[in-house]
C-alpha positions in Angstrom: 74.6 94.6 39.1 77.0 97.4 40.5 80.4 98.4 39.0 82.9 96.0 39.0 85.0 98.7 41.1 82.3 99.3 44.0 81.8 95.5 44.3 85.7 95.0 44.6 86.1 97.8 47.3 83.3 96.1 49.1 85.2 92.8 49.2 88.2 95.0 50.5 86.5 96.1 53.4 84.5 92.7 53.8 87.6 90.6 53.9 89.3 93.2 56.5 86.2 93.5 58.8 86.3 89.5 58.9 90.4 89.7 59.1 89.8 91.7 62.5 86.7 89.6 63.1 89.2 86.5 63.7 91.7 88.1 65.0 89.9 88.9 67.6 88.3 85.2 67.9 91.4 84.0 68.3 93.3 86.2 70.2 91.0 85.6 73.5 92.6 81.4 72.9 96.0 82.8 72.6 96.4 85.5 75.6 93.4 84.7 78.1 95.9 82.7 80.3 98.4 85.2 80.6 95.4 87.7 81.1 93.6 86.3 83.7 97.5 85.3 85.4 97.8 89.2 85.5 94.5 89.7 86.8 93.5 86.7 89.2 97.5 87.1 90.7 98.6 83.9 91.0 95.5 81.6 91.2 96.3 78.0 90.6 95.9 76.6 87.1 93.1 75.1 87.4 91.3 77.9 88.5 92.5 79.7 85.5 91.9 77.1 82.8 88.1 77.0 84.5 87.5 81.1 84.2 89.2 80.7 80.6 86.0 78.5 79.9 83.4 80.7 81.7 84.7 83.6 79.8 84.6 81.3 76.4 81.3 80.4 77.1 80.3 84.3 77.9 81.9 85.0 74.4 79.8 82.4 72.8 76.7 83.5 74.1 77.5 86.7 72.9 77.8 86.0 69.6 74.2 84.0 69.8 72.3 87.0 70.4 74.6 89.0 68.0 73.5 87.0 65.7 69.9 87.7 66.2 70.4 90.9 66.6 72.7 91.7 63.7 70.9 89.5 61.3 67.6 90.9 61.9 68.8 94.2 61.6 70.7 93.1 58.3 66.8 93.2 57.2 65.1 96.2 59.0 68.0 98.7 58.4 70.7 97.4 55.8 73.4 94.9 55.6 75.9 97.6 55.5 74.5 99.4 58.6 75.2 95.8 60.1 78.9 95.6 58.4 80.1 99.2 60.3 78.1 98.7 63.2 79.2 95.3 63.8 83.2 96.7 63.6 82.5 99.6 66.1 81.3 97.7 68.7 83.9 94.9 69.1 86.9 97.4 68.2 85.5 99.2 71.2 85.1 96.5 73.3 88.7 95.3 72.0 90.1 98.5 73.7 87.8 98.1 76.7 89.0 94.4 76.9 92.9 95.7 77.8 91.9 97.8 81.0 89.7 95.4 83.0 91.1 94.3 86.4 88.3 91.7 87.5 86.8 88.8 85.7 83.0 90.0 86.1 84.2 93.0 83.9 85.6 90.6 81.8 83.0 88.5 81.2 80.7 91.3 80.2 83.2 92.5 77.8 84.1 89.3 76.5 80.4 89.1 75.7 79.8 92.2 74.3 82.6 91.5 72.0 80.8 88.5 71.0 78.1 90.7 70.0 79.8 92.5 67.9 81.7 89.4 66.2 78.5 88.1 65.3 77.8 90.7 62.4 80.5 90.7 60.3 81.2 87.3 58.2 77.0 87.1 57.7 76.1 91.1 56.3 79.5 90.4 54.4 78.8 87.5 52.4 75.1 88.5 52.6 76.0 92.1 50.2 78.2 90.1 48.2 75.8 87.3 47.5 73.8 90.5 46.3 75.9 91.9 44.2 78.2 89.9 42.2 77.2 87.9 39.0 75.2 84.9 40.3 77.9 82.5 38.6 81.0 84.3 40.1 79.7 85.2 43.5 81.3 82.3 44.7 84.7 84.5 44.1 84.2 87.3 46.4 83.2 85.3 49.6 85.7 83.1 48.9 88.5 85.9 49.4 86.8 87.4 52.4 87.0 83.6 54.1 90.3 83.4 53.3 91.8 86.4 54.2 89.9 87.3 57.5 91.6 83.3 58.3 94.8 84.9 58.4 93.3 87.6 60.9 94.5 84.2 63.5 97.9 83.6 62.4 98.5 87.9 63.1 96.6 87.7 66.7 98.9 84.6 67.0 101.8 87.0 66.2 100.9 90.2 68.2 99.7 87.4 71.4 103.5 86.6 71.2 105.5 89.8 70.4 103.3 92.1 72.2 105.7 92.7 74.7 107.8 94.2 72.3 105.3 96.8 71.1 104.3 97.6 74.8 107.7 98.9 75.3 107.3 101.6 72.5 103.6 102.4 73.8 104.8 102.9 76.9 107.4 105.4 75.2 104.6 107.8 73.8 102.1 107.1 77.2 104.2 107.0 79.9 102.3 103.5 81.0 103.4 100.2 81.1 100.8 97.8 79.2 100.9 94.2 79.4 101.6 91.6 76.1 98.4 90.6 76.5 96.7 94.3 77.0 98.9 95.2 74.0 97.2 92.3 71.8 93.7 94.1 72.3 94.6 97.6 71.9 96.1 96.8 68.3 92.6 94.4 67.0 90.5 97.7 68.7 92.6 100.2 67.0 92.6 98.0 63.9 88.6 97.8 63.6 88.1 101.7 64.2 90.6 102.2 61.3 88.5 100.1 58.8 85.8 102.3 59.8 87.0 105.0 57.7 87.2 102.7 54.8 82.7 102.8 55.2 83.4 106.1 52.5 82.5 104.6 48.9 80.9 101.7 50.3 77.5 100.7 48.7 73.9 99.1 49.7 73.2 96.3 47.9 70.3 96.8 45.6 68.4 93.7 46.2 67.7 95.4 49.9 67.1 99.0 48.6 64.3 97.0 46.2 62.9 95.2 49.1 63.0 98.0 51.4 60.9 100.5 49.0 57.7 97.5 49.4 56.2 98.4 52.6 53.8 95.5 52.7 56.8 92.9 53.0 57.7 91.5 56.1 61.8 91.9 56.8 63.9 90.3 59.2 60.7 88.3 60.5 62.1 85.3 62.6 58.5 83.7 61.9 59.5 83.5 58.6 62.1 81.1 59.2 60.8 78.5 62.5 57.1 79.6 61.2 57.1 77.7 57.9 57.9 74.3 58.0 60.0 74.5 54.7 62.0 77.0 55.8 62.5 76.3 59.2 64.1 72.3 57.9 66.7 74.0 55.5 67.6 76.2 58.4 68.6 73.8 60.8 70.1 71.5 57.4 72.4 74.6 56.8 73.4 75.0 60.9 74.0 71.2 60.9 76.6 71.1 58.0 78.9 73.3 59.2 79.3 71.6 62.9 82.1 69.7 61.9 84.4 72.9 61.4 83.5 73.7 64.7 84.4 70.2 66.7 87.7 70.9 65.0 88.9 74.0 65.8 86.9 73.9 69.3 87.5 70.5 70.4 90.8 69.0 68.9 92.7 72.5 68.0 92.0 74.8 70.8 92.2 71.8 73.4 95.7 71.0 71.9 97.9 72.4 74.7 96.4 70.6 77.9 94.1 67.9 76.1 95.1 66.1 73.2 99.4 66.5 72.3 99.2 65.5 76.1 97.1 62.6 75.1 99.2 61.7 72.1 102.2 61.6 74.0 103.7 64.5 71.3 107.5 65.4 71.8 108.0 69.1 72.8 106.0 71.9 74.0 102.7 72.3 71.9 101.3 75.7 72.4 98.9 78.5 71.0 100.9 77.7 67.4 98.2 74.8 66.8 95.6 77.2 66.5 97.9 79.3 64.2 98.7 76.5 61.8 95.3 74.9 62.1 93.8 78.9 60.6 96.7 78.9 58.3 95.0 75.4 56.7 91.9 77.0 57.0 92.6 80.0 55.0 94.2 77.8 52.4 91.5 75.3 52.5 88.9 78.6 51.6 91.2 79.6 49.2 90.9 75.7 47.4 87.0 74.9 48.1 86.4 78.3 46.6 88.0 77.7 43.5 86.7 73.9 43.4 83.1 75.3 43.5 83.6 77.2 40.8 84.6 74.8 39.0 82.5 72.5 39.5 79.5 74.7 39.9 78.4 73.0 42.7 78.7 73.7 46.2 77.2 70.6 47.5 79.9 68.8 46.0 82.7 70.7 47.5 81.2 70.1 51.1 80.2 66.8 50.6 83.9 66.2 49.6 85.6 68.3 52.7 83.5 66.1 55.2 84.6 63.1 54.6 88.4 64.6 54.1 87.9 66.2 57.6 86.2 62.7 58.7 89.7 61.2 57.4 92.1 63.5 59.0 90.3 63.5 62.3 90.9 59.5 62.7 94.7 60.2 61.8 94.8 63.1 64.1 93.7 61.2 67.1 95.3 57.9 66.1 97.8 58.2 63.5 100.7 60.7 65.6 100.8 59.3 68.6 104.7 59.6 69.9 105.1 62.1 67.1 107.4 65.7 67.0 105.2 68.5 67.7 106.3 69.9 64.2 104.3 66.2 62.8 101.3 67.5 65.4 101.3 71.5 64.0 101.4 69.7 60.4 98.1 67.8 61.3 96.8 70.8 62.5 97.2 72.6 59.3 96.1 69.5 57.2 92.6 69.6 59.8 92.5 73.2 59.3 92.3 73.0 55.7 90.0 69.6 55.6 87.5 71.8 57.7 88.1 74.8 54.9 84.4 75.3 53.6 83.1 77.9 56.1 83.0 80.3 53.4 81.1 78.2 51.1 79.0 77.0 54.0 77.7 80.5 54.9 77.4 81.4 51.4 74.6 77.9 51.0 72.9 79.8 53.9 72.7 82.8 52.5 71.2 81.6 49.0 68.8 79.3 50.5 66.3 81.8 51.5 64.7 85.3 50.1 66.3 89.0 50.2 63.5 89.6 53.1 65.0 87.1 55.3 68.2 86.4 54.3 70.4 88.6 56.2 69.2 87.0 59.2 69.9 83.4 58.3 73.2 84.1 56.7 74.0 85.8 60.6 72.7 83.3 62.8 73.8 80.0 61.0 77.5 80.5 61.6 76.9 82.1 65.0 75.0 79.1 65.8 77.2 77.2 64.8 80.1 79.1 66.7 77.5 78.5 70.0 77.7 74.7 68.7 81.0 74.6 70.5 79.3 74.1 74.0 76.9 71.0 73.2 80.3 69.3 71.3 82.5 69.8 74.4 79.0 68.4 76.4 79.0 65.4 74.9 82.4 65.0 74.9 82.9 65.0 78.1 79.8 62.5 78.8 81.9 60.4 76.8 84.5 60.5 79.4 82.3 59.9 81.9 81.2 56.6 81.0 85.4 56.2 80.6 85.5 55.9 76.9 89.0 57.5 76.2 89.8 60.8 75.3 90.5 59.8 71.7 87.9 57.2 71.6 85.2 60.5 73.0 86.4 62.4 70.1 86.1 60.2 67.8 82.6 59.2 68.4 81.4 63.1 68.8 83.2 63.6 65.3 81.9 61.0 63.7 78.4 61.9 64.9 79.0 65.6 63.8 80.1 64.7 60.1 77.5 62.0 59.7 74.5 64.5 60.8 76.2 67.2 58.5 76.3 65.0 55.2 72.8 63.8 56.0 71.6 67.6 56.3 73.7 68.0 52.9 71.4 65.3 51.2 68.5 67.6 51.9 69.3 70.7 50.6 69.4 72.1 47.4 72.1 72.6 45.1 73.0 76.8 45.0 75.3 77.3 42.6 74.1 80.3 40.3 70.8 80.7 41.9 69.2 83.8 41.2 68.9 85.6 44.6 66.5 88.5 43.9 63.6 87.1 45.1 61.3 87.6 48.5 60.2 85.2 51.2 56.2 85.0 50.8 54.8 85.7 54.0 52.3 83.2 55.5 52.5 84.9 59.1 49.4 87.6 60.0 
C-alpha cells in the first residue's frame, strides 16, 4: 500500500476532478434554456425545450464512448493518465461551450464534453480501490461521491449569479459575457486549475504490476462480453444503479415543466429541484458510505437504498400533490438522498473484476448507466401513449427499474474487503 499522505492527496484531487465533473453535468440542466434563448433569438418554447433534449441526448452519447474510451485506456496507459486527461478535455470544451453561436456547434461541444465527463468518477474510484486498505477503501470513494455532489449545488449557484460575475469579467476584457457564458468559463477555468494539482500524484501499483507482464491482455473488451461470467456481472452491476438514474433524469430534471405541473405544486419550481435533489445526494453518499463500513457489506447498503428510493418515489408522485414548492424541493432532497449509493455502486463495479480489466468496467458502468437516461424517458413516454398518466408512467418505469436492480443485486457477490490484486485470465486468442 502507498503512504497514507499520497493516498490522501489522491482523494483531494479525485473528489475535485468529480466536483467539476458534476458541475459541469449539471450546469448544461440549469443554463441550456437561457443559452439556447440567446442563441436561437427568440424561438418559441417548444422549440427550445426540444433542442434542450437533442443537445442532452448528444451529451449522453458522449459520455458512452467516453466511457469506452477512457476506460480502456484506464488499462493500456494508466488510470491517472485517464484522471488528467479526462479534466483537460471537458475544461476545454467548458470554455469552448461559452462562445458558440449555433446549435450544430453546440451539439458537438456538448458531446465532446461528454467525452470528457466520462473519465473522471471511474479512473478515480478505480486508483483508490487500488490503493487504500481493502477494509477502508470504502472511505475514500465515499468522500469523492460526496463532494464532487456538491459540484451541482455550486453550478446551481454560478447558473444563477452569473450575471453578477460577468459584470466584473467584462471590467478586465472589455466584453460583455452572458450569465450563462459566465457559468462555463468558471467549470473550464476550474478543471485546468486542478490540473496543476497532477504534481505529487501517484500510479497505483496494482497497474504498474500488471503493466510490467507483457503477456497479459489489458483493457480487452473481450474480456468482459467474451466470457459468459464476466459479461452477466457486468450487466448485474449496470442494472443496479438504473434507479439513481430514473430519479434524477426522469422525476428531478423534468420537475419544472413535467411533474410540480402535474402535482399541482404552489409556486414557481425551478432549476433549485436539481440543487436540493444533489444536495440529498451528497448526503445520502456521505450516509451509505459510512453504513457500508459498518456493516461490511455493500450489498446490504444497496439493497436497503432501493427499496427507500422505491418508497420515496410513490410519495413523490402521490403523496404532495397541492403541496408548497418548499414540501416539493424537500422531496427532492429526501429522493436525492434515497438514490445516494452511486459511490458504493461504482465501487461494486470496480471490485468485481481483475486489475487487467477493471478500469474499463468501473468507466463504462456508470456511463452506461448515465446513457440509461434515454431508454427510461422511452418507455416513459410509451406509457403515455397508451394514456396511462403521467404519475401512473412513472411509477410503473420506477418500479420496473428498482425491481430489475434488486434482482441484479441477488446475483452478485458480496465485495466488501475483497482483495483486488488479482488479473483477469484470458480465454480470448
Amino acid at each position: 500500500m502507498q503512504k497514507k499522505s499520497q493516498v490522501a492527496f489522491l482523494i483531494i484531487v479525485a473528489a475535485l476532478g468529480y466536483f467539476v465533473d458534476i458541475y459541469d453535468l449539471t450546469l448544461f440542466a440549469v443554463v441550456k434554456s437561457e443559452s439556447l434563448q440567446d442563441i436561437m433569438h427568440g424561438a418559441s418554447k417548444e422549440s427550445i425545450s426540444e433542442t434542450g433534449k437533442f443537445l442532452f441526448n448528444m451529451q449522453m452519447l458522449g459520455m458512452l464512448m467516453g466511457g469506452l474510451l477512457w476506460g480502456i485506456l484506464g488499462d493500456k496507459k494508466g488510470r491517472l493518465k485517464v484522471l488528467f486527461g479526462s479534466i483537460l478535455l471537458y475544461s476545454l470544451a467548458n470554455i469552448a461551450n461559452a462562445f458558440v453561436t449555433d446549435i450544430p456547434t453546440y451539439a458537438v461541444v456538448r458531446i465532446i464534453a461528454g467525452i470528457g465527463l466520462a473519465g473522471e468518477l471511474g479512473a478515480g474510484i478505480t486508483l483508490i480501490s487500488e490503493m487504500m486498505p481493502k477494509e477502508k477503501r470504502g472511505y475514500g470513494t465515499m468522500i469523492i461521491v460526496t463532494f464532487g455532489a456538491l459540484g451541482a449545488v455550486v453550478a446551481s449557484l454560478v447558473g444563477s449569479k452569473g450575471a453578477s460575475i460577468g459584470l466584473f469579467m467584462k471590467d478586465i476584457f472589455g466584453f460583455p459575457f452572458q450569465n450563462w457564458q459566465v457559468a462555463y468559463i468558471i467549470g473550464g477555468v476550474l478543471g485546468l486549475m486542478l490540473l496543476l494539482l497532477r504534481v505529487g500524484t501517484i500510479e497505483s501499483g496494482f497497474y504498474n504490476e500488471a503493466k510490467s507482464n507483457k503477456s497479459i491482455k489489458k483493457g480487452d473488451l473481450r474480456l468482459l462480453f467474451s466470457n459468459k461470467q464476466n459479461f452477466l456481472k457486468y450487466l448485474n452491476c449496470i442494472v443496479i444503479g438504473i434507479p439513481v438514474w430514473f430519479v434524477i433524469g426522469l422525476l428531478i430534471m423534468n420537475s419544472e415543466n413535467e411533474f410540480a405541473p402535474l402535482l399541482h405544486i404552489e409556486g414557481v419550481v425551478n432549476a433549485q429541484a436539481v440543487t436540493f435533489a444533489y444536495i440529498g445526494l451528497s448526503v445520502g453518499d456521505l450516509i451509505s458510505g459510512f453504513l457500508s463500513q459498518i456493516l461490511k457489506s455493500r450489498k446490504k447498503v444497496v439493497f436497503i437504498y432501493l427499496l427507500m428510493s422505491l418508497a420515496l418515489t410513490l410519495i413523490f408522485l402521490f403523496g404532495i400533490k397541492g403541496s408548497t414548492k418548499e414540501t416539493y424541493y424537500l422531496c427532492c432532497f429526501l429522493l436525492g438522498a434515497a438514490t445516494g449509493y452511486w459511490a458504493i455502486f461504482v465501487t461494486i463495479a470496480a471490485e468485481q473484476f481483475g486489475t487487467n480489466i477493471r478500469s474499463t468496467a468501473a468507466n463504462t458502468v456508470p456511463n452506461f448507466v448515465r446513457g440509461s437516461v434515454n431508454l427510461i424517458t422511452m418507455c416513459f413516454g410509451l406509457l403515455l401513449s397508451l394514456n396511462m398518466g403521467k404519475d401512473w408512467s412513472a411509477l410503473i418505469v420506477g418500479a420496473t427499474c428498482v425491481g430489475l436492480a434488486l434482482f441484479s443485486l441477488s446475483k452478485l457477490k458480496e465485495t466488501f474487503g475483497k482483495d483486488l490484486n488479482y488479473l483477469e485470465e484470458s480465454q480470448i486468442s
